[in-house]
mmCIF file of the N, C-alpha and C atoms, coordinates in Angstrom:
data_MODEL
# 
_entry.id   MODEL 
# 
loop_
_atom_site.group_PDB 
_atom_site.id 
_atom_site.type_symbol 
_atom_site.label_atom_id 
_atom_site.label_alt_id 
_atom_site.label_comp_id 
_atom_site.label_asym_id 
_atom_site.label_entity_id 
_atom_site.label_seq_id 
_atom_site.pdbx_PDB_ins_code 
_atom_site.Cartn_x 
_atom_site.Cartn_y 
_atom_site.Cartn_z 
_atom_site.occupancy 
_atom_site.B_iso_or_equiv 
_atom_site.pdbx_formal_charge 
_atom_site.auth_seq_id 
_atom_site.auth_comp_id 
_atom_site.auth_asym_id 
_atom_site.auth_atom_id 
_atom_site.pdbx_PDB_model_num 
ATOM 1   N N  . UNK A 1 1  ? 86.116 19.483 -24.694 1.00 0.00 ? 1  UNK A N  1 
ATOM 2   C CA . UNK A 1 1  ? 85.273 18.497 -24.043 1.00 0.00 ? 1  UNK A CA 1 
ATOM 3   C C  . UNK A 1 1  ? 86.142 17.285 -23.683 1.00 0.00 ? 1  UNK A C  1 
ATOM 4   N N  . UNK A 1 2  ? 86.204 16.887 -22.712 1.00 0.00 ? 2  UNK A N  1 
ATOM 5   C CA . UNK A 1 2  ? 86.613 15.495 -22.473 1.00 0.00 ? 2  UNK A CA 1 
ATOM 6   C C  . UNK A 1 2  ? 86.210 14.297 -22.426 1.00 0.00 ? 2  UNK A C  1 
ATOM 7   N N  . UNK A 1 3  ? 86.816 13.654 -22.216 1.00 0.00 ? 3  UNK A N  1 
ATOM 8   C CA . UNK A 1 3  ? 86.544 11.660 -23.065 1.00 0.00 ? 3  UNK A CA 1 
ATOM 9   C C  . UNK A 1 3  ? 85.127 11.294 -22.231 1.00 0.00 ? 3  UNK A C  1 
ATOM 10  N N  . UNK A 1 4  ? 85.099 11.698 -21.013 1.00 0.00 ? 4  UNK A N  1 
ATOM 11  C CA . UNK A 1 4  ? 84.170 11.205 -20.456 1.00 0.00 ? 4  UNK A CA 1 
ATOM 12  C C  . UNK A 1 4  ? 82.843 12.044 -20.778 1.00 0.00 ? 4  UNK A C  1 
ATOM 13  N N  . UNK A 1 5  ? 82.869 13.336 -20.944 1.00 0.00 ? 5  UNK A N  1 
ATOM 14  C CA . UNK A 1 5  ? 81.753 13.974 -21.263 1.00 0.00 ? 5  UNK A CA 1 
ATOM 15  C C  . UNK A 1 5  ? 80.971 13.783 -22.941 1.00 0.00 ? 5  UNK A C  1 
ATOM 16  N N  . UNK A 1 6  ? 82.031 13.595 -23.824 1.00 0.00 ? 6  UNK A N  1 
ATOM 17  C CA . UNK A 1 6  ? 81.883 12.887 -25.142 1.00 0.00 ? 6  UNK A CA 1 
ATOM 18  C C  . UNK A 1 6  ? 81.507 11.770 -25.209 1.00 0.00 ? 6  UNK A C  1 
ATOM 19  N N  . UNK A 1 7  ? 81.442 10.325 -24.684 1.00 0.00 ? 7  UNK A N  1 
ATOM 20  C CA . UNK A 1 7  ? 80.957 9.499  -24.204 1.00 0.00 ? 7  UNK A CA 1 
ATOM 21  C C  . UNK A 1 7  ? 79.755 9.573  -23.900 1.00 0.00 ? 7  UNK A C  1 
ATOM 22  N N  . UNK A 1 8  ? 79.021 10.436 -22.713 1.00 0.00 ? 8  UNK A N  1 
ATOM 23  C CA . UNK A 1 8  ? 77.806 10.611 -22.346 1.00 0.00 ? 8  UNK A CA 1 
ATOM 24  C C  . UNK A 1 8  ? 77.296 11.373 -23.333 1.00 0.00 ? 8  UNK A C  1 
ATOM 25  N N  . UNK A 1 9  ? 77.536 12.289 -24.008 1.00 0.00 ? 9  UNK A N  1 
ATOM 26  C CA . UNK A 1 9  ? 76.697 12.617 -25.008 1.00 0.00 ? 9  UNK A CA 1 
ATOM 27  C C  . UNK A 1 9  ? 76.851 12.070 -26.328 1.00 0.00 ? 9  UNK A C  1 
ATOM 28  N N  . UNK A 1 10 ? 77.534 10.926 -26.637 1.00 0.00 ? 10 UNK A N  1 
ATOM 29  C CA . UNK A 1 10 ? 77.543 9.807  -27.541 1.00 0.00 ? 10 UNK A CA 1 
ATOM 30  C C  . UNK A 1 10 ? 76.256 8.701  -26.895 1.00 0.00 ? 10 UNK A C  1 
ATOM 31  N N  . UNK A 1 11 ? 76.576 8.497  -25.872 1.00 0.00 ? 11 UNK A N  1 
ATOM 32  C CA . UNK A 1 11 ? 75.088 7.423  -25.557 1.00 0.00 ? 11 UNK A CA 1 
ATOM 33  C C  . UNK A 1 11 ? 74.475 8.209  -25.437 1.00 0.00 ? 11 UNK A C  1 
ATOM 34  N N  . UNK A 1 12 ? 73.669 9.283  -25.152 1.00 0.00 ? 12 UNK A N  1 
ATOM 35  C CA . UNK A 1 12 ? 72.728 10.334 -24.970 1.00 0.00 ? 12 UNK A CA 1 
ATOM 36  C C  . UNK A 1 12 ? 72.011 10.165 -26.323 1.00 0.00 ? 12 UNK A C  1 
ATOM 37  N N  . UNK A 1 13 ? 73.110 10.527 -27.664 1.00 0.00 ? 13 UNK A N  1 
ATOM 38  C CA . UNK A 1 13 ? 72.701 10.336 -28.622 1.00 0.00 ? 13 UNK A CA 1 
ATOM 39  C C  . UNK A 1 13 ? 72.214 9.364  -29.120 1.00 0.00 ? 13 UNK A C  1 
ATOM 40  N N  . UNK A 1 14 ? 72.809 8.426  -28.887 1.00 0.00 ? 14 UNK A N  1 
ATOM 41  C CA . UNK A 1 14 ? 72.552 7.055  -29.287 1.00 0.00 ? 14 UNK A CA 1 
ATOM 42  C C  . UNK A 1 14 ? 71.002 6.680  -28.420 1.00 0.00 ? 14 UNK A C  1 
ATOM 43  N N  . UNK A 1 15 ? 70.824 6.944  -27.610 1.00 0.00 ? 15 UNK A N  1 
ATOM 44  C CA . UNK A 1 15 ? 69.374 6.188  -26.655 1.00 0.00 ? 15 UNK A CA 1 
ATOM 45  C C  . UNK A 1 15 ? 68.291 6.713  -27.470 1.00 0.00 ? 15 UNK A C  1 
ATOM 46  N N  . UNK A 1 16 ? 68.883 7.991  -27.944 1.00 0.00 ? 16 UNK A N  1 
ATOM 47  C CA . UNK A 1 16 ? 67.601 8.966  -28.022 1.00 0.00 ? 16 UNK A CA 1 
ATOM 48  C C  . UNK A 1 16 ? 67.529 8.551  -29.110 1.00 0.00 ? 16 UNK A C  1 
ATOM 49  N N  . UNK A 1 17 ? 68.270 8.077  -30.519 1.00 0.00 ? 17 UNK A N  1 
ATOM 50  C CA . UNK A 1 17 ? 68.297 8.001  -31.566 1.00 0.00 ? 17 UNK A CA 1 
ATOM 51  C C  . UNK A 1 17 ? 67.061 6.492  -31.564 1.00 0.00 ? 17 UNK A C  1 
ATOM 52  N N  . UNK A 1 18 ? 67.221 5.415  -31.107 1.00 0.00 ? 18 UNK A N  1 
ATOM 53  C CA . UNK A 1 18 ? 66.676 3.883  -30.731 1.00 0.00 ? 18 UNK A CA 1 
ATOM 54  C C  . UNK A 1 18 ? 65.574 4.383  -30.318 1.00 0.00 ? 18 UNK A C  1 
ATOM 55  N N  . UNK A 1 19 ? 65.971 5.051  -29.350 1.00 0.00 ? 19 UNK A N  1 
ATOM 56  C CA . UNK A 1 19 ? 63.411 5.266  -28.681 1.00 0.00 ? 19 UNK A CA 1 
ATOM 57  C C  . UNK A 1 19 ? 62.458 6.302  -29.776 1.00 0.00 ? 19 UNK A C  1 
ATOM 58  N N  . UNK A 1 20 ? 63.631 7.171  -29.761 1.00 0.00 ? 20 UNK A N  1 
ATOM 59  C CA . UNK A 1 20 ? 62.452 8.260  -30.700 1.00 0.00 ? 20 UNK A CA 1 
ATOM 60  C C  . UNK A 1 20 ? 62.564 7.193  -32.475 1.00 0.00 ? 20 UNK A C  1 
ATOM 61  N N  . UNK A 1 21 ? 63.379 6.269  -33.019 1.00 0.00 ? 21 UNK A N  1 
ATOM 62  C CA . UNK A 1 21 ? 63.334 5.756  -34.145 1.00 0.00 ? 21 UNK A CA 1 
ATOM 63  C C  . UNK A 1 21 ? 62.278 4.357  -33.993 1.00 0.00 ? 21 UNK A C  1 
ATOM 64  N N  . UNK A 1 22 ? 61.997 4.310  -33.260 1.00 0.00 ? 22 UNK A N  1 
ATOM 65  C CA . UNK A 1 22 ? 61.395 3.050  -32.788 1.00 0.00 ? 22 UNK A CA 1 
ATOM 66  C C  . UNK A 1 22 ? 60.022 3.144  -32.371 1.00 0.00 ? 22 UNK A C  1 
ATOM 67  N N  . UNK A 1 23 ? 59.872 4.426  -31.696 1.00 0.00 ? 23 UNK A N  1 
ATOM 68  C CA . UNK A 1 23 ? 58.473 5.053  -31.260 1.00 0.00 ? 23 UNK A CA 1 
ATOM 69  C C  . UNK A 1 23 ? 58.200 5.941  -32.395 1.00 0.00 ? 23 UNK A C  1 
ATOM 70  N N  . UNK A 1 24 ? 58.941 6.827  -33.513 1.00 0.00 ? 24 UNK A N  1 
ATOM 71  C CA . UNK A 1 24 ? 58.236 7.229  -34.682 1.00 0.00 ? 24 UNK A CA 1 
ATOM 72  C C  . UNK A 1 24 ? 58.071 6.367  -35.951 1.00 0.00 ? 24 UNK A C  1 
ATOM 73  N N  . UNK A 1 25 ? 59.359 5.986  -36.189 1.00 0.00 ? 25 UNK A N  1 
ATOM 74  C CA . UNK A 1 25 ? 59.000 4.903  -37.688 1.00 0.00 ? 25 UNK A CA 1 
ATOM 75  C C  . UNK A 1 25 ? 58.321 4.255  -37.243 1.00 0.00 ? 25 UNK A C  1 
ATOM 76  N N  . UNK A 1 26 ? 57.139 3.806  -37.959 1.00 0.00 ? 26 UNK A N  1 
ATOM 77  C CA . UNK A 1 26 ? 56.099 2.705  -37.670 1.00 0.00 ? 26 UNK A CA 1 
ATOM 78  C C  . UNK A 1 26 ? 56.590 1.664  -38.280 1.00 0.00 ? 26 UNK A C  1 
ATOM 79  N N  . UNK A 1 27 ? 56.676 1.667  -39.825 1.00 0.00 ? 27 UNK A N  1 
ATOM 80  C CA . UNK A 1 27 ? 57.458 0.059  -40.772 1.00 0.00 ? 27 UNK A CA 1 
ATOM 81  C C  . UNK A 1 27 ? 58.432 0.679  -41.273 1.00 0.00 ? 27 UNK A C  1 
ATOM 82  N N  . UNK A 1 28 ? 59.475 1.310  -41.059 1.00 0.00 ? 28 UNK A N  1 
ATOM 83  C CA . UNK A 1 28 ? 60.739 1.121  -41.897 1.00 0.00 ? 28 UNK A CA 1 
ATOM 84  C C  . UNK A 1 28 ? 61.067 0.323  -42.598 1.00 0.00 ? 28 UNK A C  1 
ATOM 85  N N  . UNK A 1 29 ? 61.271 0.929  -44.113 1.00 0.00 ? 29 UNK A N  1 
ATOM 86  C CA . UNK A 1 29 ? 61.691 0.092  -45.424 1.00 0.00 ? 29 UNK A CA 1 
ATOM 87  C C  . UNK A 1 29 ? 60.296 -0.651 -46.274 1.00 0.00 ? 29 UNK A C  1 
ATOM 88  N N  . UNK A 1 30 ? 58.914 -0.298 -45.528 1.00 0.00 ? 30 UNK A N  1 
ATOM 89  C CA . UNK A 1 30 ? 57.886 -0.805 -46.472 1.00 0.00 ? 30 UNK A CA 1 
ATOM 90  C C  . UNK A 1 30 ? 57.578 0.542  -47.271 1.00 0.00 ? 30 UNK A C  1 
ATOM 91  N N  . UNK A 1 31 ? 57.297 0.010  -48.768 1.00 0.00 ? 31 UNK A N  1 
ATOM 92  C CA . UNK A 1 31 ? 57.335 0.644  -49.860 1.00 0.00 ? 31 UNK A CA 1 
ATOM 93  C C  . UNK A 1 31 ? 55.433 2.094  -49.228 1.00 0.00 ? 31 UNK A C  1 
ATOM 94  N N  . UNK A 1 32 ? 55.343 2.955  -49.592 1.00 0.00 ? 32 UNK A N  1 
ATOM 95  C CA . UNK A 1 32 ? 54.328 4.005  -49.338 1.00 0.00 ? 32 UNK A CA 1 
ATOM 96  C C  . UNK A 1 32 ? 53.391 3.868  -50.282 1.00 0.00 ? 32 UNK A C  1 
ATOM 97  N N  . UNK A 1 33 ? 52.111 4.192  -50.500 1.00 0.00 ? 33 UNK A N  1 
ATOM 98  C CA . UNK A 1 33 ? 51.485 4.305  -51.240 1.00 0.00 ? 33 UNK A CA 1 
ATOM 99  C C  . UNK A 1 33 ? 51.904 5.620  -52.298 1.00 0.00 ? 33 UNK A C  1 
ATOM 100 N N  . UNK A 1 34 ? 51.629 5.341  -53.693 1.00 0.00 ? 34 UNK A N  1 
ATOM 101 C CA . UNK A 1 34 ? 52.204 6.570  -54.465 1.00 0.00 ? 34 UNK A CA 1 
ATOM 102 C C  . UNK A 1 34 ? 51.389 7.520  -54.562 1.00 0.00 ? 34 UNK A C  1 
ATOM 103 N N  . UNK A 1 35 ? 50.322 7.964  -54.208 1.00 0.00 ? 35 UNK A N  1 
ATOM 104 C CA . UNK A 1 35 ? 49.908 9.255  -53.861 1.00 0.00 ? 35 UNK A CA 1 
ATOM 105 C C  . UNK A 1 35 ? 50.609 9.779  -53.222 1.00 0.00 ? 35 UNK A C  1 
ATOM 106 N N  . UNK A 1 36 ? 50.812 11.199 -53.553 1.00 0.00 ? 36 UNK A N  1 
ATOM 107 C CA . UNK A 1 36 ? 52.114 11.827 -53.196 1.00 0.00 ? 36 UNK A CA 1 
ATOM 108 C C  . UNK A 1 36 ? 51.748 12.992 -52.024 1.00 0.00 ? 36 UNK A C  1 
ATOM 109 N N  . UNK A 1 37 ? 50.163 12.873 -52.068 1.00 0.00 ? 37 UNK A N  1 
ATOM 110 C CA . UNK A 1 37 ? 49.443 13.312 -50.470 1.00 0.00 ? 37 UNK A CA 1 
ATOM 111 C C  . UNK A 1 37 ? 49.474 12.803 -49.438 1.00 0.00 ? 37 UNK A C  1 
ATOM 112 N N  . UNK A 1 38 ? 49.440 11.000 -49.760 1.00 0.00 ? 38 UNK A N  1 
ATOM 113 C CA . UNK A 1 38 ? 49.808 10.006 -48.480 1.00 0.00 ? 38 UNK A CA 1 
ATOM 114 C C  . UNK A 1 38 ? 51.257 10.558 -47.861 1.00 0.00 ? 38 UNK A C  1 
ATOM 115 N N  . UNK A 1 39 ? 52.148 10.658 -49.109 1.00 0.00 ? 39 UNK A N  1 
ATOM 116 C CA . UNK A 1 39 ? 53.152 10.217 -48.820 1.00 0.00 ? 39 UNK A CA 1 
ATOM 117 C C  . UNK A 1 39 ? 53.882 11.457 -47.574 1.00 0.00 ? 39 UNK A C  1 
ATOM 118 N N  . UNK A 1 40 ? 53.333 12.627 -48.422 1.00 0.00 ? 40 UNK A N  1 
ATOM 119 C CA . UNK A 1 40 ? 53.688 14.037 -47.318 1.00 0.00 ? 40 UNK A CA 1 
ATOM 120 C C  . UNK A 1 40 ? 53.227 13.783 -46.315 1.00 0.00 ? 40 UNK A C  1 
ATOM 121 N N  . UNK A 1 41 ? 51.771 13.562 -45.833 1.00 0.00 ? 41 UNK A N  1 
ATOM 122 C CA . UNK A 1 41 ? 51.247 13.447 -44.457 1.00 0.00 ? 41 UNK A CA 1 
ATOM 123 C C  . UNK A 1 41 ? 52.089 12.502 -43.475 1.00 0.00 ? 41 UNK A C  1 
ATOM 124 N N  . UNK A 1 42 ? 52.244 11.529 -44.299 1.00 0.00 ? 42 UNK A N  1 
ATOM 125 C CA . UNK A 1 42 ? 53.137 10.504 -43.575 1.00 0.00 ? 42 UNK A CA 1 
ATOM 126 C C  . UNK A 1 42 ? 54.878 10.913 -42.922 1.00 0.00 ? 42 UNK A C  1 
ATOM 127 N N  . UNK A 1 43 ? 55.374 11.914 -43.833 1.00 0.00 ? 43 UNK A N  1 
ATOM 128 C CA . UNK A 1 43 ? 56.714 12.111 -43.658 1.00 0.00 ? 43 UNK A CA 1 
ATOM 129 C C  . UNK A 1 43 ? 56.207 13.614 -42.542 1.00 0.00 ? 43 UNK A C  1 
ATOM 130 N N  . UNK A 1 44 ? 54.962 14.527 -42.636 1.00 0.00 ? 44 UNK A N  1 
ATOM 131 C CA . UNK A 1 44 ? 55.237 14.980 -41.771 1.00 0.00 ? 44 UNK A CA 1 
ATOM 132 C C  . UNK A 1 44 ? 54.458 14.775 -40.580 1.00 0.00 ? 44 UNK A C  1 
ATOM 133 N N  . UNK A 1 45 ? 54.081 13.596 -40.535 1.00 0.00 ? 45 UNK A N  1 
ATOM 134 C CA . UNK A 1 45 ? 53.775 12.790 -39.224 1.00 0.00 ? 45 UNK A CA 1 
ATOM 135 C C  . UNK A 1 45 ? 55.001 12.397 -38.135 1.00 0.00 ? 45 UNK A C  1 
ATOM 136 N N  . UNK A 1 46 ? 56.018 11.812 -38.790 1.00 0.00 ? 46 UNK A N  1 
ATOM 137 C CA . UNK A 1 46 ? 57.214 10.930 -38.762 1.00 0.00 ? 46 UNK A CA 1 
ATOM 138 C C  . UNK A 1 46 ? 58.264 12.295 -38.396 1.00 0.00 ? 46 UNK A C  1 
ATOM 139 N N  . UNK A 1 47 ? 58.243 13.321 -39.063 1.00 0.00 ? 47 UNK A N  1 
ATOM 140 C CA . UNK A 1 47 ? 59.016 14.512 -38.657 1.00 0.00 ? 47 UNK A CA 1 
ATOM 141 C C  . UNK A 1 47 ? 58.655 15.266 -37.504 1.00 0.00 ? 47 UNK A C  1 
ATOM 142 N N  . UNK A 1 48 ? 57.332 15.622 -36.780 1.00 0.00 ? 48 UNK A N  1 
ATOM 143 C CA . UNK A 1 48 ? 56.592 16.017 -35.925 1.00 0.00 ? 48 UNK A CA 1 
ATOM 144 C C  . UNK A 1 48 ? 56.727 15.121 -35.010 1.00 0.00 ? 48 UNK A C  1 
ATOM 145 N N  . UNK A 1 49 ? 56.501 14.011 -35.305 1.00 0.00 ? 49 UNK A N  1 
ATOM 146 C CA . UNK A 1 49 ? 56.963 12.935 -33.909 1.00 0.00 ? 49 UNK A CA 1 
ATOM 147 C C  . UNK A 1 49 ? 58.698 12.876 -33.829 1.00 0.00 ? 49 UNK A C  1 
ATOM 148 N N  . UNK A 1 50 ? 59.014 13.284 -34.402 1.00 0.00 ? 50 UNK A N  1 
ATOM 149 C CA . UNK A 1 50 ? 60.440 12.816 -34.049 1.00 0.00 ? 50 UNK A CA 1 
ATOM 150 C C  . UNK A 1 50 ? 61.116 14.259 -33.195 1.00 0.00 ? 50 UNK A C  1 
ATOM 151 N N  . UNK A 1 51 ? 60.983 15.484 -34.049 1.00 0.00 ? 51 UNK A N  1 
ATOM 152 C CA . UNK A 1 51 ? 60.897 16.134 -33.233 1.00 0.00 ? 51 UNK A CA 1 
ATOM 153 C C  . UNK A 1 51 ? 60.174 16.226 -31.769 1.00 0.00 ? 51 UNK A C  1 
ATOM 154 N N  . UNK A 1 52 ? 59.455 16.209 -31.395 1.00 0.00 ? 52 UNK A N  1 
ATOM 155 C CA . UNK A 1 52 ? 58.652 15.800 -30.021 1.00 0.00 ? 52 UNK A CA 1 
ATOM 156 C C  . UNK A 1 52 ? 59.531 14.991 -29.201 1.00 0.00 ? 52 UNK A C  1 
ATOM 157 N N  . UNK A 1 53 ? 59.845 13.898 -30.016 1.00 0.00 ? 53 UNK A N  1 
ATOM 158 C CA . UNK A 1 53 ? 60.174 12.955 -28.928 1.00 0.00 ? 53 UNK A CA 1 
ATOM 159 C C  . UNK A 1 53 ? 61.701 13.358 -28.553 1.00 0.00 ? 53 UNK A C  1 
ATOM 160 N N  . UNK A 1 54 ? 62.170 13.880 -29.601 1.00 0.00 ? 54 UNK A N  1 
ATOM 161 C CA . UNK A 1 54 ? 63.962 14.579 -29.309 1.00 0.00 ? 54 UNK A CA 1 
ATOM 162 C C  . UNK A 1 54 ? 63.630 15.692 -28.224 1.00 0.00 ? 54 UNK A C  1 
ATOM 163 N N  . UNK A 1 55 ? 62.841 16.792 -28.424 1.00 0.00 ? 55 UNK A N  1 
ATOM 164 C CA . UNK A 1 55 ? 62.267 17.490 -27.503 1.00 0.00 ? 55 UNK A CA 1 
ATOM 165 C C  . UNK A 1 55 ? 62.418 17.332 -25.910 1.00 0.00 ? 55 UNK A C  1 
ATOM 166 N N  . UNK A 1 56 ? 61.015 15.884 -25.750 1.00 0.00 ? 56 UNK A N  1 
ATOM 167 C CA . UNK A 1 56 ? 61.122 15.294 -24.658 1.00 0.00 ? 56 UNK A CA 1 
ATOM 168 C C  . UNK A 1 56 ? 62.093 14.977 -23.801 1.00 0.00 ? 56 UNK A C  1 
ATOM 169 N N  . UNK A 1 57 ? 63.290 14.091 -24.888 1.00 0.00 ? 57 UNK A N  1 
ATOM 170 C CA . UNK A 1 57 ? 64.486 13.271 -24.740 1.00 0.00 ? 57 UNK A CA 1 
ATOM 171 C C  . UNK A 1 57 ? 65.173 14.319 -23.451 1.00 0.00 ? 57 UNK A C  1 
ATOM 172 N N  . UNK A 1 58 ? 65.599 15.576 -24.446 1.00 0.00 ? 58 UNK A N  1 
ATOM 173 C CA . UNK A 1 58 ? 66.074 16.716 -24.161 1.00 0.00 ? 58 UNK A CA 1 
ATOM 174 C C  . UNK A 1 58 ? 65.897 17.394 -22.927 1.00 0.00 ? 58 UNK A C  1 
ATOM 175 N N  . UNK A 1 59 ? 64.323 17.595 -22.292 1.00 0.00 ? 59 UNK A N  1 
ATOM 176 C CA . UNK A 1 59 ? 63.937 18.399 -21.554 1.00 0.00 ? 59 UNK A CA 1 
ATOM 177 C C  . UNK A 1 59 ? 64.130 16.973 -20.407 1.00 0.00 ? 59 UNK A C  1 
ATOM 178 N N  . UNK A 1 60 ? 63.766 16.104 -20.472 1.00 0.00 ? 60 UNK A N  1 
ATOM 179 C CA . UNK A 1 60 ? 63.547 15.031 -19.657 1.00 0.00 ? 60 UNK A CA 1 
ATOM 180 C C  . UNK A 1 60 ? 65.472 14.602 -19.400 1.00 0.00 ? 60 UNK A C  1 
ATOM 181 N N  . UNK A 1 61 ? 65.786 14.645 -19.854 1.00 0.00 ? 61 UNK A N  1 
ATOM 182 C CA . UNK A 1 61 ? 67.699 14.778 -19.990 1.00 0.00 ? 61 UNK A CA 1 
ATOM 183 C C  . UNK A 1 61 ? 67.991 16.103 -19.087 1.00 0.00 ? 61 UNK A C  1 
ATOM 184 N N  . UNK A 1 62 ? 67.541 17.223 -19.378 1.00 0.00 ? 62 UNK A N  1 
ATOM 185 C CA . UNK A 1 62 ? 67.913 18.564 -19.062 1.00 0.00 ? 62 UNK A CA 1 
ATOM 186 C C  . UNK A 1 62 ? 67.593 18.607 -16.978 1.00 0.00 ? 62 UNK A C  1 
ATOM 187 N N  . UNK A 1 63 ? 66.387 18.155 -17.291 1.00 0.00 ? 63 UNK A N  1 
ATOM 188 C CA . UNK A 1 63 ? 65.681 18.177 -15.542 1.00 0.00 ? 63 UNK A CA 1 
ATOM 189 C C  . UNK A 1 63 ? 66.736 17.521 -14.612 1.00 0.00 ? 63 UNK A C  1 
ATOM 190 N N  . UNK A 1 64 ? 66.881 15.671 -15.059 1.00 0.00 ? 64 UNK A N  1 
ATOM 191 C CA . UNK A 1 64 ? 67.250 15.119 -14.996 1.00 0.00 ? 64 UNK A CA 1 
ATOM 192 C C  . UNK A 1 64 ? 68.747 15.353 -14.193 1.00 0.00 ? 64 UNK A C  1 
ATOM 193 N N  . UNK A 1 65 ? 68.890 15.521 -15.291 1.00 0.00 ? 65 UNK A N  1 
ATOM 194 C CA . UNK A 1 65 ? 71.054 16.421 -14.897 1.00 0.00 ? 65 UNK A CA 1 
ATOM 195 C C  . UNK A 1 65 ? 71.105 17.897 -13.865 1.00 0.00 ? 65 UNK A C  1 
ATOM 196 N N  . UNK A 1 66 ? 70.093 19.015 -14.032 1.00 0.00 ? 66 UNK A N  1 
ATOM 197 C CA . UNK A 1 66 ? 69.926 19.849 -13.419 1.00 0.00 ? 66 UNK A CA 1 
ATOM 198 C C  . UNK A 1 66 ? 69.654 18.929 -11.815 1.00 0.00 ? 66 UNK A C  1 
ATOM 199 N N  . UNK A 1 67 ? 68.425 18.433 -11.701 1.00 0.00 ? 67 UNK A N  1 
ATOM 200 C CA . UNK A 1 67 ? 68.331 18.242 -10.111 1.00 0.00 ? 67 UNK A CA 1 
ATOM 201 C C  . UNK A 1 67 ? 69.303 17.045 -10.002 1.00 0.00 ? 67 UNK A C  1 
ATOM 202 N N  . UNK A 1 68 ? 70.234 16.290 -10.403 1.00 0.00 ? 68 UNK A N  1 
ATOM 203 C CA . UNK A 1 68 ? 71.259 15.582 -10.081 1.00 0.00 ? 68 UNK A CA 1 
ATOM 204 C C  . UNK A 1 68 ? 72.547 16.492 -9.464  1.00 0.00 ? 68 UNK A C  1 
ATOM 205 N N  . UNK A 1 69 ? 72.474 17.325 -10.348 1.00 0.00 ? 69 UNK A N  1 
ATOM 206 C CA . UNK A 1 69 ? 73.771 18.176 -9.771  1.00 0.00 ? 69 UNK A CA 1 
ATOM 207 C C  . UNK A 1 69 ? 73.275 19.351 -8.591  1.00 0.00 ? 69 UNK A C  1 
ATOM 208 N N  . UNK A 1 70 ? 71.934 19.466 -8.719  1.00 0.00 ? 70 UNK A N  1 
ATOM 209 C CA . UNK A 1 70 ? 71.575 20.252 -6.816  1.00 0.00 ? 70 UNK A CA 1 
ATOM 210 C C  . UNK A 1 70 ? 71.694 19.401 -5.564  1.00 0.00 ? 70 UNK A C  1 
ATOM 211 N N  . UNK A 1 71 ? 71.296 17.937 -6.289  1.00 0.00 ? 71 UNK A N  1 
ATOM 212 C CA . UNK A 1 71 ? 71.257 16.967 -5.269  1.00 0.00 ? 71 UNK A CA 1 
ATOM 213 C C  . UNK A 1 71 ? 73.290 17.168 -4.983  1.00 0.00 ? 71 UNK A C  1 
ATOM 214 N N  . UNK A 1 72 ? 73.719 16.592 -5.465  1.00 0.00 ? 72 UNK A N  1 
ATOM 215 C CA . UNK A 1 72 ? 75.454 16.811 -5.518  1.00 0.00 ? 72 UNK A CA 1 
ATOM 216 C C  . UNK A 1 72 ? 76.045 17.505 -4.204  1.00 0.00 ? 72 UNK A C  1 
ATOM 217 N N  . UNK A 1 73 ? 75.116 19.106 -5.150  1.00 0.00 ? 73 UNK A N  1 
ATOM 218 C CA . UNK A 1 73 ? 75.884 20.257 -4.606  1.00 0.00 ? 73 UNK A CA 1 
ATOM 219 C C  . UNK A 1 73 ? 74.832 20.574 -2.577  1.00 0.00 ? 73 UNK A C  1 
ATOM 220 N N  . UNK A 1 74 ? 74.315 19.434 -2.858  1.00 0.00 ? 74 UNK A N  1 
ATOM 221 C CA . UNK A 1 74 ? 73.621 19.730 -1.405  1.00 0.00 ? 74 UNK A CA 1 
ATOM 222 C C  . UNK A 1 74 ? 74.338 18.597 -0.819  1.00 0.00 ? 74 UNK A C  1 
ATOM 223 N N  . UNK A 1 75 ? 74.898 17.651 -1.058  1.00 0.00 ? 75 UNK A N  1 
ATOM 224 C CA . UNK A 1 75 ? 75.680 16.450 -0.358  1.00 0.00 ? 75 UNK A CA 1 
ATOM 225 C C  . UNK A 1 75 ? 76.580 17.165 -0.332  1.00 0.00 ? 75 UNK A C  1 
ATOM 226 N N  . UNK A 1 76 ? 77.410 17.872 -0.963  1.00 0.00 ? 76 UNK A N  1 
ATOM 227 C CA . UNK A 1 76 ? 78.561 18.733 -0.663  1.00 0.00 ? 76 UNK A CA 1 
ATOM 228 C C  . UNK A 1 76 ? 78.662 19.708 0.828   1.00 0.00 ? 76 UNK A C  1 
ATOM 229 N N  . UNK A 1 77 ? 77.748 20.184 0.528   1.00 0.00 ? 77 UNK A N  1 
ATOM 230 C CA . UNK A 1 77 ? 77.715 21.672 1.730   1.00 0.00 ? 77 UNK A CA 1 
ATOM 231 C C  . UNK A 1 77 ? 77.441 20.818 2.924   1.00 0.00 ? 77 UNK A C  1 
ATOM 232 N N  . UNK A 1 78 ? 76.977 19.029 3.021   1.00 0.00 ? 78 UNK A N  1 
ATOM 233 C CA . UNK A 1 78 ? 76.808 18.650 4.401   1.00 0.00 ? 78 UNK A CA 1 
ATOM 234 C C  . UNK A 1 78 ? 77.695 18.190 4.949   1.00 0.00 ? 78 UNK A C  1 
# 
């Protein structure tokens, strides 16, 4: 891989890491209630959204780059 493609999928990582941590943790670092039923529902609330939103990140990344590079390859052939 090269510097420049490592780069983009270093900020790739990084964006996705800030929106999906920001749009799933609700209060990071406040203490849970100790029922230990709260506490599962909550972690697999927080796991289900995070997945989703990496998902999204991904497919919405994937489209993204796909019709960028048809657009490309059609400025090319003109």
């Amino acid at each position: 891989m090269d510097t420049i493609a490592v780069a983009n999928a270093h900020e790739l990582l990084k964006k996705m890491t800030e929106k999906c941590f920001s749009k799933c943790i609700v209060k990071p670092g406040t203490s849970l209630d100790n029922s230990e039923t709260l506490s599962e529902i909550i972690i697999r609330y927080h796991c289900k959204c995070l997945n989703l939103c990496v998902d999204r990140f991904v497919d919405a990344y994937n489209i993204t780059t796909k019709s960028y590079g048809t657009r490309i390859q059609k400025e090319k052939g003109f």
